[in-house]
C-alpha positions as CSV (number, residue, x, y, z in Angstrom):
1,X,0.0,0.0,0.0
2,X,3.3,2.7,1.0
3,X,4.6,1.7,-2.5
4,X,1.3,2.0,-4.3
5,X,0.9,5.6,-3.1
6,X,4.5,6.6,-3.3
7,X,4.0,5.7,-6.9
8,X,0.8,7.8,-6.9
9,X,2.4,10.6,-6.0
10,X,5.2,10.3,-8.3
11,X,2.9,10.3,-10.9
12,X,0.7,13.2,-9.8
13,X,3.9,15.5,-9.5
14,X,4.9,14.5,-13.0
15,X,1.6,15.1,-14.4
16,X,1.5,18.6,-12.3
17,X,4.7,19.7,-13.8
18,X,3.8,19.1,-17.3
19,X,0.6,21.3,-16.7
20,X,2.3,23.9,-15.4
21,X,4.7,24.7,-18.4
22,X,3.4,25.2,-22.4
23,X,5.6,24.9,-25.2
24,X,4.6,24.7,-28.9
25,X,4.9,21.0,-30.5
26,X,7.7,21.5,-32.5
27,X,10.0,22.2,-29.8
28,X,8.2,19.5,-27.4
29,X,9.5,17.1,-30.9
30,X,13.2,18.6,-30.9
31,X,14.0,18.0,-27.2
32,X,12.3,14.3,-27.3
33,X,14.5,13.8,-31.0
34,X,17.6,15.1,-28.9
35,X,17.1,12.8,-26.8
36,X,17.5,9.6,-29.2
37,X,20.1,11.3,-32.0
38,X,22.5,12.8,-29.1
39,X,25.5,10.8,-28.3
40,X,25.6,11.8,-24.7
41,X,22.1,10.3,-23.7
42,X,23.5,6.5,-24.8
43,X,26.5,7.0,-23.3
44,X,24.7,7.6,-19.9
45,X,21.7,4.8,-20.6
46,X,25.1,2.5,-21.4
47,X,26.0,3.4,-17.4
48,X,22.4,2.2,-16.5
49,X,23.2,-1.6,-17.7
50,X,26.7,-1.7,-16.5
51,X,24.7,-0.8,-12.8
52,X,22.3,-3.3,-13.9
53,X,25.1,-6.1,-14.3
54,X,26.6,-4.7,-10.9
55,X,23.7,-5.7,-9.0
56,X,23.0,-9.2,-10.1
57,X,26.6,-9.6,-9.1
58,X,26.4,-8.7,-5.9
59,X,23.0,-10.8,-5.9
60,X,25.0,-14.0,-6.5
61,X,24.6,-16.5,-3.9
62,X,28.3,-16.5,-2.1
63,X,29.1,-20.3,-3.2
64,X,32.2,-21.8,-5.0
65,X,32.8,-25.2,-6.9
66,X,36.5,-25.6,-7.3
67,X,38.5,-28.1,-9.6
68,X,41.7,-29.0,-8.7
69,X,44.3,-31.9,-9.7
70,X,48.0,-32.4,-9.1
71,X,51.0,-35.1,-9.7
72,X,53.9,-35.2,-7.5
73,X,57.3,-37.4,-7.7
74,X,59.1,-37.9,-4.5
75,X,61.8,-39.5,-3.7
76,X,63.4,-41.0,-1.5
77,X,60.7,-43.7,-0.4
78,X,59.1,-43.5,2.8
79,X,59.3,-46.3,4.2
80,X,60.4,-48.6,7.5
81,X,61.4,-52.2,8.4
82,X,58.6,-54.0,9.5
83,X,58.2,-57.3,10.2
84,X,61.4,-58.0,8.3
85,X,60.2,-56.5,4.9
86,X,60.2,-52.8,4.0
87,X,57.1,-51.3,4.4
88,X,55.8,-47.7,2.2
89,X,54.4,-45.4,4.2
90,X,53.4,-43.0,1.2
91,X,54.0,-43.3,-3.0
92,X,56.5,-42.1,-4.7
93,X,53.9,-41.0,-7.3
94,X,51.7,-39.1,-6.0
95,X,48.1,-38.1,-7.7
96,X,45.3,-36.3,-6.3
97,X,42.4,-34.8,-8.1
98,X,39.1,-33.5,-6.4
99,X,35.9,-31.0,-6.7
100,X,35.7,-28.8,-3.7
101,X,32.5,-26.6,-3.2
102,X,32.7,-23.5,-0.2
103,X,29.5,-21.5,0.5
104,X,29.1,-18.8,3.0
105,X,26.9,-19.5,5.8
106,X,26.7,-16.4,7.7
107,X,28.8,-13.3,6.4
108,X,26.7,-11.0,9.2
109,X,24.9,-8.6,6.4
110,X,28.1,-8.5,4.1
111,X,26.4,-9.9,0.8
112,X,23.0,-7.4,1.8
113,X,24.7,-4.1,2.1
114,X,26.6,-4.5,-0.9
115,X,23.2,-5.2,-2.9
116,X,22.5,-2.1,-1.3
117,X,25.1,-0.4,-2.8
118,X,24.7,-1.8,-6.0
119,X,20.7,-0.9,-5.6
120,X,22.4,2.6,-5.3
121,X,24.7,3.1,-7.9
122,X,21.7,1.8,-9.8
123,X,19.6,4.9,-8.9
124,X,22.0,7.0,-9.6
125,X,22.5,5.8,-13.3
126,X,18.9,6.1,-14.1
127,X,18.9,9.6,-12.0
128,X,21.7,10.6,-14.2
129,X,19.5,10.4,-16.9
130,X,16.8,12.8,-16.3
131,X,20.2,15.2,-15.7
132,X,21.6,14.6,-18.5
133,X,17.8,15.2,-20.1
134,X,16.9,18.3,-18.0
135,X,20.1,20.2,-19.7
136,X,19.5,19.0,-23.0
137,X,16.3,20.3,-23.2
138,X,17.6,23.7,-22.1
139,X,19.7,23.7,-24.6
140,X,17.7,22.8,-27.3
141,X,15.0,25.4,-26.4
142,X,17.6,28.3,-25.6
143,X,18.8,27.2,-29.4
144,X,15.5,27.2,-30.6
145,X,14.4,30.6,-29.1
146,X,17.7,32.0,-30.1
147,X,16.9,31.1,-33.6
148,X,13.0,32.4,-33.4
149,X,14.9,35.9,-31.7
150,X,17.4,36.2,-34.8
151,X,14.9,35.7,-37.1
152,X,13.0,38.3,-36.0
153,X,15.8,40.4,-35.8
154,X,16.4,39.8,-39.7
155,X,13.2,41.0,-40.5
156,X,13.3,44.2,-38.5
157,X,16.7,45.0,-40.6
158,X,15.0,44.5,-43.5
159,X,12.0,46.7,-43.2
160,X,14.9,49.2,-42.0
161,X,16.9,48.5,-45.3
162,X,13.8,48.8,-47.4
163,X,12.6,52.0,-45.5
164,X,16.0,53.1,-46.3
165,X,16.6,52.0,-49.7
166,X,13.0,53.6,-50.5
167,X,14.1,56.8,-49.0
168,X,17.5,56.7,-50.9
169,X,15.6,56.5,-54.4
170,X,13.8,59.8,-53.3
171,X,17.2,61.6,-52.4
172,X,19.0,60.6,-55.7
173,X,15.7,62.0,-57.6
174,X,16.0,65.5,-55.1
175,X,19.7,65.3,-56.1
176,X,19.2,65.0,-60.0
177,X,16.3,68.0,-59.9
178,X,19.1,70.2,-57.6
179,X,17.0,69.6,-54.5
180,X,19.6,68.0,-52.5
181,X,23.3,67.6,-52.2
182,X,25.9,64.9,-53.0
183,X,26.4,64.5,-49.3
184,X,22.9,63.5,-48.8
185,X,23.7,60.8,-51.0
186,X,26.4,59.7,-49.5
187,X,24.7,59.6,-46.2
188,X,21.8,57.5,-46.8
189,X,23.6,54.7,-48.7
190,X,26.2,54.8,-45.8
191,X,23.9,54.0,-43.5
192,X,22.1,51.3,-45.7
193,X,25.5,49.9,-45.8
194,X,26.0,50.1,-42.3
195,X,22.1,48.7,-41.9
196,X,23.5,45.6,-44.4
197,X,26.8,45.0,-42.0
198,X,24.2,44.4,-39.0
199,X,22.0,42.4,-41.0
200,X,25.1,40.4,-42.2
201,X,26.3,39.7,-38.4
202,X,22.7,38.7,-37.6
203,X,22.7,36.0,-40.7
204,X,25.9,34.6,-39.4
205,X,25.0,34.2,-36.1
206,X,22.0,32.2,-37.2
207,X,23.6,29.9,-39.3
208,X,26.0,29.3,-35.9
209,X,22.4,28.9,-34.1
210,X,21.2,26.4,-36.5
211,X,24.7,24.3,-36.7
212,X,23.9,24.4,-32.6
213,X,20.6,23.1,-33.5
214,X,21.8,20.6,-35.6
215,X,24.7,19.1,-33.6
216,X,22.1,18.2,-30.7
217,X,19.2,17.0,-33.2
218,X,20.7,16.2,-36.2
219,X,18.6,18.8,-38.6
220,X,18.0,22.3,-39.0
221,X,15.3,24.7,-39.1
222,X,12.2,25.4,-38.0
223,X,9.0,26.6,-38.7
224,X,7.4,28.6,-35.9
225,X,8.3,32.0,-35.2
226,X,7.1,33.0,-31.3
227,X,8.4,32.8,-28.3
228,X,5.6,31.1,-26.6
229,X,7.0,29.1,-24.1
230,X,5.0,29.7,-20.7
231,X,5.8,29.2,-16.9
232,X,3.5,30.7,-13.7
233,X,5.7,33.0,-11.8
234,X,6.4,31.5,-8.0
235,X,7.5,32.4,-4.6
236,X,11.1,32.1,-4.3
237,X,10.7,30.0,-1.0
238,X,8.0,27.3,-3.0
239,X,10.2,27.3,-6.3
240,X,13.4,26.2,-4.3
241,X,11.1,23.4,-2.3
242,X,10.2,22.4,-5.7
243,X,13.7,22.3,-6.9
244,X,14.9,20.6,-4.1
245,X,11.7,17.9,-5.0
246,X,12.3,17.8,-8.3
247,X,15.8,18.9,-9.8
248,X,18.0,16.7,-10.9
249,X,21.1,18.2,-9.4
250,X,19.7,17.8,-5.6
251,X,18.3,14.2,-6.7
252,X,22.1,13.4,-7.8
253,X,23.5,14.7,-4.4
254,X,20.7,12.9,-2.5
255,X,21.8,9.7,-4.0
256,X,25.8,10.3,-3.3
257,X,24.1,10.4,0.4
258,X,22.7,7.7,0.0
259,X,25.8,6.0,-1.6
260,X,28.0,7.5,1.1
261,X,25.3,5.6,3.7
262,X,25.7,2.0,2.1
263,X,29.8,2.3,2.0
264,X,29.7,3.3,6.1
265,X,26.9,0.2,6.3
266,X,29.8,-2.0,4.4
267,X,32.9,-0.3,6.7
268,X,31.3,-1.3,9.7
269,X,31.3,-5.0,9.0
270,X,34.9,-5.2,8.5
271,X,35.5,-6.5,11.4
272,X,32.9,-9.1,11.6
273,X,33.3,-12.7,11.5
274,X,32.4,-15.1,8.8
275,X,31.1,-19.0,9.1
276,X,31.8,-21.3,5.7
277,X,30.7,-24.6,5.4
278,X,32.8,-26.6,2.5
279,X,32.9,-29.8,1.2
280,X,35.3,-31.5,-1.3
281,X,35.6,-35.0,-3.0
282,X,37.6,-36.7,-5.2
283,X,40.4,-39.3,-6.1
284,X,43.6,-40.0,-4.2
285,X,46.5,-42.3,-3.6
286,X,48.6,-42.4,-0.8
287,X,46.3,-44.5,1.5
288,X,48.3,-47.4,3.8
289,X,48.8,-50.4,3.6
290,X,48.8,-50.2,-0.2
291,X,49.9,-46.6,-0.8
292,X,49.8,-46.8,-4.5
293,X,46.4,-47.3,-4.9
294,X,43.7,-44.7,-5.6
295,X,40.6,-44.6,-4.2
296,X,37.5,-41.8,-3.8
297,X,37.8,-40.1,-0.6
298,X,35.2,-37.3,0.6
299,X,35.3,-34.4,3.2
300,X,33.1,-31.8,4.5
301,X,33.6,-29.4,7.6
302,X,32.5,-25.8,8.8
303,X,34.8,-23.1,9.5
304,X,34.7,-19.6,10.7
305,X,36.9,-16.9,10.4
306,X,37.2,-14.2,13.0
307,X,39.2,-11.0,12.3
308,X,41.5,-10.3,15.1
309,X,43.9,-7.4,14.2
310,X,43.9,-5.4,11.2
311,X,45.9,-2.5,12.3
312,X,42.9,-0.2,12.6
313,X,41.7,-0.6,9.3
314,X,38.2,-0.8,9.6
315,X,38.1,2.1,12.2
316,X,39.2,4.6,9.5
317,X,37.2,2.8,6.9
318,X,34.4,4.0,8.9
319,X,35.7,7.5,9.9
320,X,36.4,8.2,6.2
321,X,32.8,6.7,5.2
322,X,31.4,9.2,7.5
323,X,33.4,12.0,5.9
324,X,32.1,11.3,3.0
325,X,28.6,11.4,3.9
326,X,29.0,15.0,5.5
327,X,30.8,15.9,2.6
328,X,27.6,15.1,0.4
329,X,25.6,16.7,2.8
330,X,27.1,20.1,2.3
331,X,26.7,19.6,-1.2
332,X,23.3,19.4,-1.0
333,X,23.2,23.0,1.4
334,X,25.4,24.4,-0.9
335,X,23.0,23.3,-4.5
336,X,20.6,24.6,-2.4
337,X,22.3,28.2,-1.4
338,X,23.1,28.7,-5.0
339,X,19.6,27.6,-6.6
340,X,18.3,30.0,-4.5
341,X,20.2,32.5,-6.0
342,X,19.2,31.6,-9.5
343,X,15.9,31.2,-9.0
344,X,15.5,34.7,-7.6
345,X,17.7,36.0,-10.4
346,X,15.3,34.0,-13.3
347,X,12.2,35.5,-11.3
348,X,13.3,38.9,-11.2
349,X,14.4,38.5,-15.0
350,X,10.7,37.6,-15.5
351,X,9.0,40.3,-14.1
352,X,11.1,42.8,-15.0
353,X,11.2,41.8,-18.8
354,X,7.1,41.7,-18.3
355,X,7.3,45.3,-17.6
356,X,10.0,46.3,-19.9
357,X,7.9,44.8,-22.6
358,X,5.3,47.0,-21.3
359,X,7.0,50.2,-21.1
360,X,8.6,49.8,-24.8
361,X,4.9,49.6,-26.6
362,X,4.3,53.4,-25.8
363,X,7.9,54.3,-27.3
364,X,7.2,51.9,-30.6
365,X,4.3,53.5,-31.0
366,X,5.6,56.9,-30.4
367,X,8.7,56.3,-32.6
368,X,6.5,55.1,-35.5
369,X,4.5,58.1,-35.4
370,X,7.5,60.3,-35.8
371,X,9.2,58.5,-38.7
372,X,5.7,58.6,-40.8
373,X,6.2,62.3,-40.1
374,X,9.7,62.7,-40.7
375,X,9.2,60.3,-44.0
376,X,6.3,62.9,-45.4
377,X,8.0,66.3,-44.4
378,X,11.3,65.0,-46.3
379,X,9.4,64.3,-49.3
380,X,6.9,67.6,-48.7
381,X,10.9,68.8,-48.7
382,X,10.3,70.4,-45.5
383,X,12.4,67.8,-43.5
384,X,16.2,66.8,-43.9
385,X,17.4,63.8,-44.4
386,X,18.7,63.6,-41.0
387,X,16.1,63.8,-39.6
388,X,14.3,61.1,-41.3
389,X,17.7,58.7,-40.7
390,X,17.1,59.7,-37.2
391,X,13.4,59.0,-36.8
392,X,14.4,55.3,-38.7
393,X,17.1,54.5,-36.2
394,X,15.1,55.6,-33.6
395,X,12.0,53.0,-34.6
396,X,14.6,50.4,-35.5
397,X,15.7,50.4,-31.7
398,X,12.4,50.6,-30.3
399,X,11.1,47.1,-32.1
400,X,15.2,45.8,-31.5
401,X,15.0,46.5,-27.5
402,X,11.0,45.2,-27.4
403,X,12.4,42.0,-29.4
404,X,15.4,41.6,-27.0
405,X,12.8,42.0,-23.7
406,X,10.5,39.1,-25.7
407,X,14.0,36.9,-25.9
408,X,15.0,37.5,-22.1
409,X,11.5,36.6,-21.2
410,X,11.4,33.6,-22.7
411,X,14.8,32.7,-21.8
412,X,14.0,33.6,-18.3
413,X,11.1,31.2,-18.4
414,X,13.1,28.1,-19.6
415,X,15.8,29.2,-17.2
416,X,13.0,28.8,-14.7
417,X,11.7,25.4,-16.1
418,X,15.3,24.1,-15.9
419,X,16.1,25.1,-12.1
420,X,12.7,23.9,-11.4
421,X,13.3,20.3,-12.5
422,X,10.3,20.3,-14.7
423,X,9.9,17.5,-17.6
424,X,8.1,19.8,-19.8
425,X,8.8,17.8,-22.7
């Protein structure tokens, strides 16, 4: 019944951390195709059957069957007078060949903690995994997003390349009619060149994006275009309680504990007896009066072993055992010290992007009145063309910084989903 609803709970918090995150399906597809085309996730599921293989070792049932057979020559004979002839106490050829079979009848919980251990190092290979998973799918998503961000950012350049281009045309018709000077000229196509520079840098860094995207899923591309992955803003006190729950960095450390725990469990036994009951059979000469014959001859017996000085070995065995386990225990307070920080740092990066967004609507809107304006007095040719490169910039960098707040949101919100432990995938 404990099991049935530890599992129940398992499942409900999986099922309530899905819920509380939305992603598109595309994405939800690349981190789950990352997962089967990226070389790092088999080399860790390899780690999961080598622990496997571990454990049904230390399951074996602590019995031997041993093989054994020997000749030996000796001379001289060994032998007596007796009763005026010469009589052989032992061959000179000497043959012995038997099956011998030791199994350990009490080993005082030797064989169980180290199936504990095993059962350990076990847990930790299939917790590894979900690491391993957890930053993946941060990675794929910050590569995804960072793809959708320069995408957009492409676009914007070239509504400021056309706006510009457009413009230019005017100025070289003002300059042919004698309305306007070389210099204007000049101006305007230096700054579409400059414009075509930035759009240049922003085409290299996607194709770098969408190598990244390619070297963790093995294509490129993709087709939406938003930066709709969600997450509900949290207390910083309950988002750490779920981080500790959930993470896989704190899981990790838990189970090092818990490793640390099993190797004290196997320390302390070092000095604990052990009781073996053997057996052997087989065939052997050497038996008086008639030495050279062989016959089958049988044993069996129990012994015990009983450790009586080992120079202190065990003691420090232990002590260091113990080390170890505070040593992973301050690992944990120390995950948890800096996920605090992190998580306050991703929360205050999403509210504060929420109101930057906000705050930059007024100035697009603003800035796009004033470059319609700017735009109609230069051809009216009561504006200058600085002031309508001006008015452009200054619209360029309004729909740049509101793009660049839409990016750090969304980024902020992964950021979240990672520290979070959530398997949003």
């Amino acid at each position: 019944m404990k099991q049935f609803f530890i599992a129940f709970l398992l499942i409900f918090s999986f099922i309530a951390s899905q819920a509380q995150v939305t992603l598109n399906a595309e994405l939800k597809a690349y981190i789950n195709q990352s997962f089967s085309y990226f070389p790092k996730v088999r080399e860790v599921e390899n780690t999961i059957e080598s622990a496997k293989q571990k454990l049904e070792i230390a399951k074996i049932a602590p019995l031997s069957v041993d093989g054994s057979a020997t000749y030996r020559f000796v001379e001289p004979k060994i032998q007596v007078p007796l009763g005026g002839s010469e009589f052989q106490f032992a061959p000179v050829h000497n043959v012995d060949g038997n099956v011998a079979a030791n199994y350990t009848l009490f080993d005082f919980g030797r064989m169980k903690a180290n199936i504990e251990k095993a059962k350990s190092e076990l847990l930790y290979a299939e917790h590894n995994i979900d690491y391993v998973k957890n930053q993946l799918a941060y990675n794929v998503s910050s590569v995804y997003y960072n793809i959708i961000f320069l995408q957009h950012a492409i676009n914007i350049q070239d509504s400021v390349i056309s706006f510009l281009t457009e413009n230019k045309n005017l100025v070289d018709n003002k300059y042919k009619n004698g309305d306007a000077l070389k210099i204007d000229v000049l101006t305007i196509q230096t700054q579409i060149d400059a414009e075509q520079n930035r759009k240049v840098d922003l085409e290299n860094s996607l194709n770098k994006q969408q190598n990244l995207l390619e070297y963790t899923i093995g294509k490129k591309g993709l087709s939406e275009n938003n930066f709709d992955f969600d997450i509900k803003s949290k207390d910083i006190l309950a988002a750490l309680a779920e981080a500790e729950a959930n993470n896989p960095d704190f899981i990790l450390a838990k189970d090092k504990v818990l490793q640390a725990q099993n190797d004290l469990a196997i320390s302390k036994l070092g000095e604990k007896p052990s009781v073996v009951v053997g057996a052997q059979s087989g065939l052997k000469n050497g038996y008086v009066p008639n030495v050279g014959q062989i016959k089958f001859n049988y044993n069996a017996g129990v012994g015990i072993k009983i450790p009586i000085y080992e120079g202190g070995r065990t003691k420090k065995n232990v002590l260091l055992s113990q080390t170890y386990i505070k040593q992973n225990q301050l690992v944990i307070a120390t995950l948890s010290n800096t996920y605090k920080k992190d998580i306050e740092q991703a929360l205050t990066d999403f509210s504060s992007n929420i109101e930057r967004i906000k705050n930059t609507e007024g100035q697009i809107d603003q800035a796009k009145y004033a470059n319609a304006l700017a735009a109609t007095r230069f051809k009216n040719g009561v504006g200058t063309n600085l002031e309508l490169t001006n008015a452009s910039t200054n619209l360029q960098r309004a729909e740049l910084t509101r793009l660049q707040y839409q990016y750090q949101l969304c980024l902020a919100k992964v950021e979240l989903a990672r520290l979070l432990g959530y398997k949003y995938w």
